[in-house]
N, CA, C and O atoms as a GROMACS GRO file, in nm:
protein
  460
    1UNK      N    1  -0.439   1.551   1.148
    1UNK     CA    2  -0.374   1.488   1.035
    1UNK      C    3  -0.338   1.590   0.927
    1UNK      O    4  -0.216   1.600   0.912
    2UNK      N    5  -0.424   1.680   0.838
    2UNK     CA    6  -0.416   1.774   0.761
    2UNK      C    7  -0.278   1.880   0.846
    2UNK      O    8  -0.207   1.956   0.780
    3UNK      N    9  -0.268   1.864   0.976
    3UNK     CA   10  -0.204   1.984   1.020
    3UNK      C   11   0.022   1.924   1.004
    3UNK      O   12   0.126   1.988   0.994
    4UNK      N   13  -0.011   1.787   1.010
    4UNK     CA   14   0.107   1.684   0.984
    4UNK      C   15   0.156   1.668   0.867
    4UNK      O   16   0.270   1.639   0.830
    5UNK      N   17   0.065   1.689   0.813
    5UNK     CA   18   0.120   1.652   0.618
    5UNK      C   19   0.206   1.801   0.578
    5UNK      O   20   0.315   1.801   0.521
    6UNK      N   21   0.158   1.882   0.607
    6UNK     CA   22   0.298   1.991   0.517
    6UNK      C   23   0.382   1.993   0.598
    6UNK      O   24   0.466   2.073   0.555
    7UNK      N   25   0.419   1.949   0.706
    7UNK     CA   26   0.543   1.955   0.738
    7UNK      C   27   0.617   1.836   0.688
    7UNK      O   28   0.738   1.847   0.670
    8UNK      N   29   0.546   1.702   0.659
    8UNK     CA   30   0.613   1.572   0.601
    8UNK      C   31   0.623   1.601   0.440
    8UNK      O   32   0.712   1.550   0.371
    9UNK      N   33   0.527   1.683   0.391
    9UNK     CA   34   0.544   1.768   0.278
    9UNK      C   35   0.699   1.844   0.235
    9UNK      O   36   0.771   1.843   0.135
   10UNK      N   37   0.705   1.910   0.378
   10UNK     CA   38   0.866   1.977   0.369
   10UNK      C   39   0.968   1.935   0.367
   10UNK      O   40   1.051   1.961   0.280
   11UNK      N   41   0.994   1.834   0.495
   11UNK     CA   42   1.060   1.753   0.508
   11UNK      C   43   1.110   1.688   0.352
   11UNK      O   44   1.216   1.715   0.295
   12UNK      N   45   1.045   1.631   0.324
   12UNK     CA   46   1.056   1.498   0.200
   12UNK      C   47   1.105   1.623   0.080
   12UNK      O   48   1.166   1.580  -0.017
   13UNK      N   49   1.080   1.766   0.085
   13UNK     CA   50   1.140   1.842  -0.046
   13UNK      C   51   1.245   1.868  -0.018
   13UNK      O   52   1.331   1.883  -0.104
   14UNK      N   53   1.276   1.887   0.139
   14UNK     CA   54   1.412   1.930   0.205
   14UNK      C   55   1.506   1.814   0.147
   14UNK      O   56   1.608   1.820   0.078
   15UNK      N   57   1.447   1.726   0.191
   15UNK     CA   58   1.494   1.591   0.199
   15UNK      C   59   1.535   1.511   0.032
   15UNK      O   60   1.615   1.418   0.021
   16UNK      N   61   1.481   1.557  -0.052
   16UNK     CA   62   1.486   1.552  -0.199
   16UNK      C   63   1.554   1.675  -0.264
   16UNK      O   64   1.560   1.675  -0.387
   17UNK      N   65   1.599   1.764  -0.207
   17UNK     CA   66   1.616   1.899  -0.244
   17UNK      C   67   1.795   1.859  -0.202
   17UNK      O   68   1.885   1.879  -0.283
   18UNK      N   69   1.819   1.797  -0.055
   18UNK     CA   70   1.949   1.752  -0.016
   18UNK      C   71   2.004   1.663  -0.108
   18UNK      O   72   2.110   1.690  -0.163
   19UNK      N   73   1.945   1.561  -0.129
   19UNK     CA   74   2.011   1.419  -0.215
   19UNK      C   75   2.033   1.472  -0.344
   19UNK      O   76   2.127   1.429  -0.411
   20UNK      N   77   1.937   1.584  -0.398
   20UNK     CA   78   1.996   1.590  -0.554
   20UNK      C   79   2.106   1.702  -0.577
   20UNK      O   80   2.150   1.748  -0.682
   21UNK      N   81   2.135   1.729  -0.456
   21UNK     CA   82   2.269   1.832  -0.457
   21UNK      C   83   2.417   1.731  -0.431
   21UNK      O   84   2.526   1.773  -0.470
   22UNK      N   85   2.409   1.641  -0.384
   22UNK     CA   86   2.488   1.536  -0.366
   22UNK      C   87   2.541   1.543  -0.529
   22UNK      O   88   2.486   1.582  -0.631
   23UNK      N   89   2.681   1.483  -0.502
   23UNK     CA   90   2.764   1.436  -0.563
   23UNK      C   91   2.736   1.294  -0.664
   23UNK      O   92   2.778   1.275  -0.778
   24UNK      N   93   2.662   1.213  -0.586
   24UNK     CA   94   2.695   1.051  -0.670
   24UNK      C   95   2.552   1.077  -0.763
   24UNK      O   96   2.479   1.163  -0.714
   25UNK      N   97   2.516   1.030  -0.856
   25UNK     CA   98   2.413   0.962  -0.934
   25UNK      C   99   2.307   0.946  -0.876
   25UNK      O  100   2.203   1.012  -0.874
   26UNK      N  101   2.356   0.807  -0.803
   26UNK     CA  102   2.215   0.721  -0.720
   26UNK      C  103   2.169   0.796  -0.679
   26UNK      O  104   2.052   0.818  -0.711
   27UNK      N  105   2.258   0.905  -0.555
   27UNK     CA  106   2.173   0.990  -0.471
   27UNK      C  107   2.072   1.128  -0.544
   27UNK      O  108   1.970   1.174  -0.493
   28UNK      N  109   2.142   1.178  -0.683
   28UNK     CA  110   2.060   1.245  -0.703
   28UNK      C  111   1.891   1.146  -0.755
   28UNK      O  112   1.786   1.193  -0.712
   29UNK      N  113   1.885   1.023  -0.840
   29UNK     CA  114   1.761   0.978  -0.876
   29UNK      C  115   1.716   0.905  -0.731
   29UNK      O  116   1.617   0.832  -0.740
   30UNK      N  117   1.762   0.914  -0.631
   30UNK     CA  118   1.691   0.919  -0.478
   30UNK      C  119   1.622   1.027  -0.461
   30UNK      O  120   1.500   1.044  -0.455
   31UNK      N  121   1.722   1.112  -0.454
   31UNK     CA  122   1.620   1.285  -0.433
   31UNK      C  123   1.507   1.330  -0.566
   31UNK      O  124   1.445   1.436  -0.570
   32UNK      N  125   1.500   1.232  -0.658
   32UNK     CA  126   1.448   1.298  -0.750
   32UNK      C  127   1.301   1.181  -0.736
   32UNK      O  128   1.202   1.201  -0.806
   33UNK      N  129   1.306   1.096  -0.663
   33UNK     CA  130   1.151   1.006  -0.632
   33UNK      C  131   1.122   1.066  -0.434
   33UNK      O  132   1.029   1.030  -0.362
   34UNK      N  133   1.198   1.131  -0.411
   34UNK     CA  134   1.134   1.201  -0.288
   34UNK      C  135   1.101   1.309  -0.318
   34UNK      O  136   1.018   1.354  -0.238
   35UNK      N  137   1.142   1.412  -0.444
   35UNK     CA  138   1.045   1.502  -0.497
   35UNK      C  139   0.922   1.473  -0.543
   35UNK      O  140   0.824   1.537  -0.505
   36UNK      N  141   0.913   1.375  -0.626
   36UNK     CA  142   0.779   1.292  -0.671
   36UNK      C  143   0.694   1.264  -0.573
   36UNK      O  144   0.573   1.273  -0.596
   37UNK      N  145   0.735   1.231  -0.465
   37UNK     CA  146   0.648   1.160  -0.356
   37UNK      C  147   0.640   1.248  -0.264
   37UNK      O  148   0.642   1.202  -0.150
   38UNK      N  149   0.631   1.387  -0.277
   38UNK     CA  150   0.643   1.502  -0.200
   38UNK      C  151   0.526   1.561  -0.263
   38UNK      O  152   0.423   1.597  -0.207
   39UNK      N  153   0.564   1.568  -0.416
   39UNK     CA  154   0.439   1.618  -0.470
   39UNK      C  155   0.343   1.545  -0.484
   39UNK      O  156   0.249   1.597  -0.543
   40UNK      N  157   0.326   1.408  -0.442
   40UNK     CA  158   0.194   1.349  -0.471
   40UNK      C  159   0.138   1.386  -0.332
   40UNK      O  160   0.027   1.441  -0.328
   41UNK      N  161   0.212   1.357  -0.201
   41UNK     CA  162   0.097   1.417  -0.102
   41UNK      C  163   0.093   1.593  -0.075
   41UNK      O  164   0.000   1.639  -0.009
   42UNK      N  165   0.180   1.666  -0.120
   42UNK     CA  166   0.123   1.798  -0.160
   42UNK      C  167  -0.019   1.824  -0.222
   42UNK      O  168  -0.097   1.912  -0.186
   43UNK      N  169  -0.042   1.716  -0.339
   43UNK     CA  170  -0.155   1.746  -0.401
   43UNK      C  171  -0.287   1.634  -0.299
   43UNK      O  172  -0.405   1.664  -0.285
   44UNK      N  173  -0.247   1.558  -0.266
   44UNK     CA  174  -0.381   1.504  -0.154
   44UNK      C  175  -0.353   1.673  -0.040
   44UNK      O  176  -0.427   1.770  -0.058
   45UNK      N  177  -0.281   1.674   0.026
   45UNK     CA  178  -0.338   1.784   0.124
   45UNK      C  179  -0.423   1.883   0.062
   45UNK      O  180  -0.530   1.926   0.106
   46UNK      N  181  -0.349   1.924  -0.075
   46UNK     CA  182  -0.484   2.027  -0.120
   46UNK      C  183  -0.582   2.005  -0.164
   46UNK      O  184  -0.648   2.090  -0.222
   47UNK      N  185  -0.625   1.863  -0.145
   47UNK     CA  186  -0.768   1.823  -0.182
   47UNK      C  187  -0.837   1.833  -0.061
   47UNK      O  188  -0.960   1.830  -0.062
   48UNK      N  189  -0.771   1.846   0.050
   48UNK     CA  190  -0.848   1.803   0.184
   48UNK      C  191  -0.865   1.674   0.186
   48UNK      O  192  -0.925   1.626   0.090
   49UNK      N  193  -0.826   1.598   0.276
   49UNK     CA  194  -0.778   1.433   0.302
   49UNK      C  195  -0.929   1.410   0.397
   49UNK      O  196  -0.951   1.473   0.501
   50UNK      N  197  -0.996   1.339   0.357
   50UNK     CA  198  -1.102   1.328   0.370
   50UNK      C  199  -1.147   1.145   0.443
   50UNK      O  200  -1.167   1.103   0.329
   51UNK      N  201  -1.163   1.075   0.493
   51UNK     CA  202  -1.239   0.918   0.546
   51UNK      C  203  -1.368   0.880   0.519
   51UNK      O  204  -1.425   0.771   0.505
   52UNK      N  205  -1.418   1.046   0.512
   52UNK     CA  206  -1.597   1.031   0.487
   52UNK      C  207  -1.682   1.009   0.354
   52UNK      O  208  -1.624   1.067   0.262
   53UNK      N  209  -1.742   0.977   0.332
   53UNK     CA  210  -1.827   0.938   0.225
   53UNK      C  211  -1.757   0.967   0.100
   53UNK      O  212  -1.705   1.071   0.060
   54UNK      N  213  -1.767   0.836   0.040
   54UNK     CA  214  -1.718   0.791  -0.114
   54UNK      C  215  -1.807   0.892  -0.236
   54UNK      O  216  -1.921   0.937  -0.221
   55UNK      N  217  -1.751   0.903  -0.311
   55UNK     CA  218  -1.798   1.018  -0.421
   55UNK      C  219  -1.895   0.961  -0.517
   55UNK      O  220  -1.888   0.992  -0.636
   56UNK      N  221  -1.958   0.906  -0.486
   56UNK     CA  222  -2.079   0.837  -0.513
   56UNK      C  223  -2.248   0.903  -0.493
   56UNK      O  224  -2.315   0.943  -0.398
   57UNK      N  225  -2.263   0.891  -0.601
   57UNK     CA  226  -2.447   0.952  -0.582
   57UNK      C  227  -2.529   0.838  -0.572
   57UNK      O  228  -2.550   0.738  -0.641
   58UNK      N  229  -2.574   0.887  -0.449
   58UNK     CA  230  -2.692   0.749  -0.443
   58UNK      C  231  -2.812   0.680  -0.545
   58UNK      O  232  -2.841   0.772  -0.621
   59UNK      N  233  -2.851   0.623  -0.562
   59UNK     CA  234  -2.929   0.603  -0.632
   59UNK      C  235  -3.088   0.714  -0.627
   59UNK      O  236  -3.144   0.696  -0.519
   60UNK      N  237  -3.138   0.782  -0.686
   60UNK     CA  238  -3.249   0.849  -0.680
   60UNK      C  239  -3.261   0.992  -0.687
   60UNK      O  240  -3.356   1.065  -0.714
   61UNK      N  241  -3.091   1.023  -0.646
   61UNK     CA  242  -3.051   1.135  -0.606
   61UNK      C  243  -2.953   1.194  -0.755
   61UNK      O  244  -2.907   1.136  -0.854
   62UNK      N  245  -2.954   1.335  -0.705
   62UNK     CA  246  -2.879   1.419  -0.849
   62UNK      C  247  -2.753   1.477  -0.826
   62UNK      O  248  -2.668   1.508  -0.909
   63UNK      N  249  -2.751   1.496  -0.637
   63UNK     CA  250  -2.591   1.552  -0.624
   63UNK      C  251  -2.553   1.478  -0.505
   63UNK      O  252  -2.638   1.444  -0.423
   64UNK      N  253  -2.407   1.447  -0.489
   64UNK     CA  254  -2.348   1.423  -0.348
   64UNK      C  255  -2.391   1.453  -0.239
   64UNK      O  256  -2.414   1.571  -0.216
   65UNK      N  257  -2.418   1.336  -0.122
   65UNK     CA  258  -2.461   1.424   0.006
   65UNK      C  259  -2.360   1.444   0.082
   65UNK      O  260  -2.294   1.341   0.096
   66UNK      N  261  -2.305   1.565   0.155
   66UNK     CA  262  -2.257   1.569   0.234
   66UNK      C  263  -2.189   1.526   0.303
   66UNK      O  264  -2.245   1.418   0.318
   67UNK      N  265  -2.049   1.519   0.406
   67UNK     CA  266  -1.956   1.539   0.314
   67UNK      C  267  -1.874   1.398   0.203
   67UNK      O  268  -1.875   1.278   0.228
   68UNK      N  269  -1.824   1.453   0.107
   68UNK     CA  270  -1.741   1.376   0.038
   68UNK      C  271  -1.684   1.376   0.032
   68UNK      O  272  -1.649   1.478   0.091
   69UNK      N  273  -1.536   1.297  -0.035
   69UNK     CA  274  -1.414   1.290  -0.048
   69UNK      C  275  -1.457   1.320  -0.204
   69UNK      O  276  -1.550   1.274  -0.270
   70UNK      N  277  -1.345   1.426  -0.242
   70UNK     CA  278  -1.310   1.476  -0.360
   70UNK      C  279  -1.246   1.382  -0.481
   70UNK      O  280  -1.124   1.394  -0.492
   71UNK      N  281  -1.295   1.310  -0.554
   71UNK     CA  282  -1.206   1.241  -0.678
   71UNK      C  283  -1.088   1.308  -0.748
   71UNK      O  284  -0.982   1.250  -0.772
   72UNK      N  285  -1.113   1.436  -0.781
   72UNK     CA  286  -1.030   1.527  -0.861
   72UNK      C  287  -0.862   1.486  -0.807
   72UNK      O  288  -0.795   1.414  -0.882
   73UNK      N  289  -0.806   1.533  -0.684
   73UNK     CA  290  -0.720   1.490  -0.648
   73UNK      C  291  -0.668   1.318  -0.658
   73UNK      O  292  -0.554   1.287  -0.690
   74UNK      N  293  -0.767   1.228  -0.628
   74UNK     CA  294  -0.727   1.135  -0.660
   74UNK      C  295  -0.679   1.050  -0.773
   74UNK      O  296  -0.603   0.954  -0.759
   75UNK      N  297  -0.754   1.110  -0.935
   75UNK     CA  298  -0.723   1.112  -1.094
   75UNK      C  299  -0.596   1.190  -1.096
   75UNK      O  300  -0.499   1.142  -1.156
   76UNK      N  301  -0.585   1.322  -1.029
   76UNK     CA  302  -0.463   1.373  -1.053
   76UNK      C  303  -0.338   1.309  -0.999
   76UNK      O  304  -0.234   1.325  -1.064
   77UNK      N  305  -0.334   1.234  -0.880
   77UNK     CA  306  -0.211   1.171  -0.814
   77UNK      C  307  -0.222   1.007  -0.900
   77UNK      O  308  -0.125   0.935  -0.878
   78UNK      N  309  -0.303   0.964  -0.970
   78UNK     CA  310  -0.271   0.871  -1.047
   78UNK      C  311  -0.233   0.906  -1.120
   78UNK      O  312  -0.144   0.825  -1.144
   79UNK      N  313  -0.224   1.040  -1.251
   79UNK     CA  314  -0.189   1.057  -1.331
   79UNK      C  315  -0.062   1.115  -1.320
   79UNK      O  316  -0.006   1.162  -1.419
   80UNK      N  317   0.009   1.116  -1.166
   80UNK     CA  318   0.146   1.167  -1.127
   80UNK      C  319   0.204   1.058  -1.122
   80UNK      O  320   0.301   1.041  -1.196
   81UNK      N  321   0.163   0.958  -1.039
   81UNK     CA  322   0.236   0.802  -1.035
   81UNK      C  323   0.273   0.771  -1.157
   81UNK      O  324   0.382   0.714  -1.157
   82UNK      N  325   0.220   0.788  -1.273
   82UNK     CA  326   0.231   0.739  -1.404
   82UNK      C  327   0.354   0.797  -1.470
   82UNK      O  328   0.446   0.729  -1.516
   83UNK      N  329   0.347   0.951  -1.472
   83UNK     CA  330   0.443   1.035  -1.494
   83UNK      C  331   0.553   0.999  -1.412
   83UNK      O  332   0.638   0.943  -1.481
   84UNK      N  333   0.586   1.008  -1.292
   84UNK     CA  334   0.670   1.017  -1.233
   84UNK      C  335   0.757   0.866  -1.261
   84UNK      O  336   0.874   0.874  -1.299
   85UNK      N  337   0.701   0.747  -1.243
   85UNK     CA  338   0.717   0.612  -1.290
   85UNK      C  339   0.815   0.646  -1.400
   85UNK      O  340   0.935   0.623  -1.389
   86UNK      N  341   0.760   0.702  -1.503
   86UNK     CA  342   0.796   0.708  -1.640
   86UNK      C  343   0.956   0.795  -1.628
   86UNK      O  344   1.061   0.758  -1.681
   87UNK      N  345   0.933   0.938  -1.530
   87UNK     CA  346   1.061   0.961  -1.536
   87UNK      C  347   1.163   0.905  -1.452
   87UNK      O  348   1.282   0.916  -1.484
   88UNK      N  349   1.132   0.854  -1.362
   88UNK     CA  350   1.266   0.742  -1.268
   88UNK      C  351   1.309   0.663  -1.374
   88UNK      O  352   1.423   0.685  -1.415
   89UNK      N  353   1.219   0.541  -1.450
   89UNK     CA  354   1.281   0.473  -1.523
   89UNK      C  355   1.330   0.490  -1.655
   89UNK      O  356   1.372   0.400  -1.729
   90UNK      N  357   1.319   0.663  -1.689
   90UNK     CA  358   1.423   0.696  -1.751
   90UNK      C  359   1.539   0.752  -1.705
   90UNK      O  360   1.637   0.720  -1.772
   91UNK      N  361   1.563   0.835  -1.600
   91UNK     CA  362   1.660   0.854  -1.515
   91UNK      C  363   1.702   0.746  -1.491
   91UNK      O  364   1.706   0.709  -1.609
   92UNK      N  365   1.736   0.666  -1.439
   92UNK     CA  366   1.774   0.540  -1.403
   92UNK      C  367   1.841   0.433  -1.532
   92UNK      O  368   1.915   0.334  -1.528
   93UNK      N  369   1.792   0.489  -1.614
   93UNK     CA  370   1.868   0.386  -1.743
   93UNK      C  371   1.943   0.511  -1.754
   93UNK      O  372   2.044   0.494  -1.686
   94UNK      N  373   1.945   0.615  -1.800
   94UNK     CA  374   2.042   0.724  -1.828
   94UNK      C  375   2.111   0.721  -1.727
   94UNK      O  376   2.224   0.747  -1.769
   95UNK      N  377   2.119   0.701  -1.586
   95UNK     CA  378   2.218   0.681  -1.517
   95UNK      C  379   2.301   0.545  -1.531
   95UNK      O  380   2.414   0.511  -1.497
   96UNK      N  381   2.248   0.514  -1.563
   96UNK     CA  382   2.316   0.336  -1.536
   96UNK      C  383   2.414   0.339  -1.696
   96UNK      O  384   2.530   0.300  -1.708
   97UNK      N  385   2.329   0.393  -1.801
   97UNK     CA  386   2.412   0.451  -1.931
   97UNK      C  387   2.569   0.509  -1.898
   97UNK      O  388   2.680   0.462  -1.921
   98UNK      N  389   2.522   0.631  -1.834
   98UNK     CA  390   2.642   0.664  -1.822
   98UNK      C  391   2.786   0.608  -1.695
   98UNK      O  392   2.908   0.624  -1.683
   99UNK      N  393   2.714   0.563  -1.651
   99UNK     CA  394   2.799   0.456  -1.581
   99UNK      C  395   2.894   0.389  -1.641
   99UNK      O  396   3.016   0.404  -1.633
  100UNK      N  397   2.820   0.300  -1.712
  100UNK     CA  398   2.896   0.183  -1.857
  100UNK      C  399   2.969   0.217  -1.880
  100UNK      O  400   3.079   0.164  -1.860
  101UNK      N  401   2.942   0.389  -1.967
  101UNK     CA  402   3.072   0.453  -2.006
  101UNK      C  403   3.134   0.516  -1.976
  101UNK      O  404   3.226   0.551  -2.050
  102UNK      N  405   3.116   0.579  -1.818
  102UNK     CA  406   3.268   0.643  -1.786
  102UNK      C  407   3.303   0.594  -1.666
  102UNK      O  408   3.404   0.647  -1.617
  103UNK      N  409   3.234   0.478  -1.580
  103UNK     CA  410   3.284   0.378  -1.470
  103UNK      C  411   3.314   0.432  -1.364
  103UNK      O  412   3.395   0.388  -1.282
  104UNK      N  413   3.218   0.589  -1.352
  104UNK     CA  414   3.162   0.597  -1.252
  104UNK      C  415   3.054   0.720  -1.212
  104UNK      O  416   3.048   0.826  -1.273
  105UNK      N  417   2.985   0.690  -1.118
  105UNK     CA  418   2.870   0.776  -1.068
  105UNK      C  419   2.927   0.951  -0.999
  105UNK      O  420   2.853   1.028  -0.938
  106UNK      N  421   3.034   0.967  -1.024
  106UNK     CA  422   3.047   1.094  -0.952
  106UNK      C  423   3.000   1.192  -1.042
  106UNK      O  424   3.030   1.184  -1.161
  107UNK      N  425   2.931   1.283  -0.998
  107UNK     CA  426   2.884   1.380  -1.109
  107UNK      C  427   2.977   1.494  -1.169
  107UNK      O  428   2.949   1.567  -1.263
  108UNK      N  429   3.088   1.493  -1.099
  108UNK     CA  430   3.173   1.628  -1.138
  108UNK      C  431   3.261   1.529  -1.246
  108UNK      O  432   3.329   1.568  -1.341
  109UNK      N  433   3.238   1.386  -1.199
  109UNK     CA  434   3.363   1.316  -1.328
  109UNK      C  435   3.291   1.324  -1.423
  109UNK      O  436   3.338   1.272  -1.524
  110UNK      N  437   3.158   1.385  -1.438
  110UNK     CA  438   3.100   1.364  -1.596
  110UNK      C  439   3.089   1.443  -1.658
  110UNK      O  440   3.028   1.431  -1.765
  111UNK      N  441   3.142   1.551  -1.619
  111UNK     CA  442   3.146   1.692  -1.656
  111UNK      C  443   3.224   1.696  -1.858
  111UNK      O  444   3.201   1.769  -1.954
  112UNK      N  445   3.310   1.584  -1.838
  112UNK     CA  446   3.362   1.594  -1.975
  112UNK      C  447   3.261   1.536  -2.099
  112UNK      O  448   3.172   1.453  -2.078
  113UNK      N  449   3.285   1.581  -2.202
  113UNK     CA  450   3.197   1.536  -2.284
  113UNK      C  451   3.256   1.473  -2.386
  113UNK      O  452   3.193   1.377  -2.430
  114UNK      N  453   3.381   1.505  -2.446
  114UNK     CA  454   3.458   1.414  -2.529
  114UNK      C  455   3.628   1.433  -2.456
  114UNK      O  456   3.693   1.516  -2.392
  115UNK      N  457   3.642   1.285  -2.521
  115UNK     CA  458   3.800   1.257  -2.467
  115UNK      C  459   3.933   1.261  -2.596
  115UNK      O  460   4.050   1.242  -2.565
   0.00000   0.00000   0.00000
């Protein structure tokens, strides 16, 4: 499993790296939540993706037994969901903004700034 994820890792930046070179709008805030979601399992693989024991100290005891799944990564990919959330649905109104006003998504037609 660990040996599968950076290549779906790559893929999805390739793959986010393609759409935001595109021409239309949509496709770039497409490529720009497959960057997001590239980097959230970037950061689980470098935690080591773990099934085994919850990060929990038993009762009686002072440290983790053996092995655990790491929390650190998991606070950090919530605190990416949050971020990332935050910038789609501002991308996404700034796209849809400029839509309204120049009636359409091609990115080279937006190149002007006053008419």
């Amino acid at each position: 499993m660990n040996l599968v994820l950076p290549f779906v890792v790559g893929g999805l930046v390739a793959a986010g790296l393609y759409m935001m070179m595109r021409r239309s709008a949509i496709k770039l805030v497409i490529g720009l939540a497959l960057l997001s979601h590239a980097a959230h399992l970037l950061i689980f693989t470098a935690g080591r993706l773990t099934r085994r024991g919850e990060p929990l100290v038993p009762e009686g005891e002072t440290v983790l037994p053996k092995p655990y799944a790491d929390p650190l990564p998991q606070a950090l990919i919530l605190t990416a969901i949050v971020i990332s959330f935050g910038l789609m649905a501002f991308t996404i109104a700034l796209v849809y903004r400029a839509y309204q006003e120049t009636g359409t998504d091609d990115l080279d037609d937006l190149t002007v700034t006053e008419e």
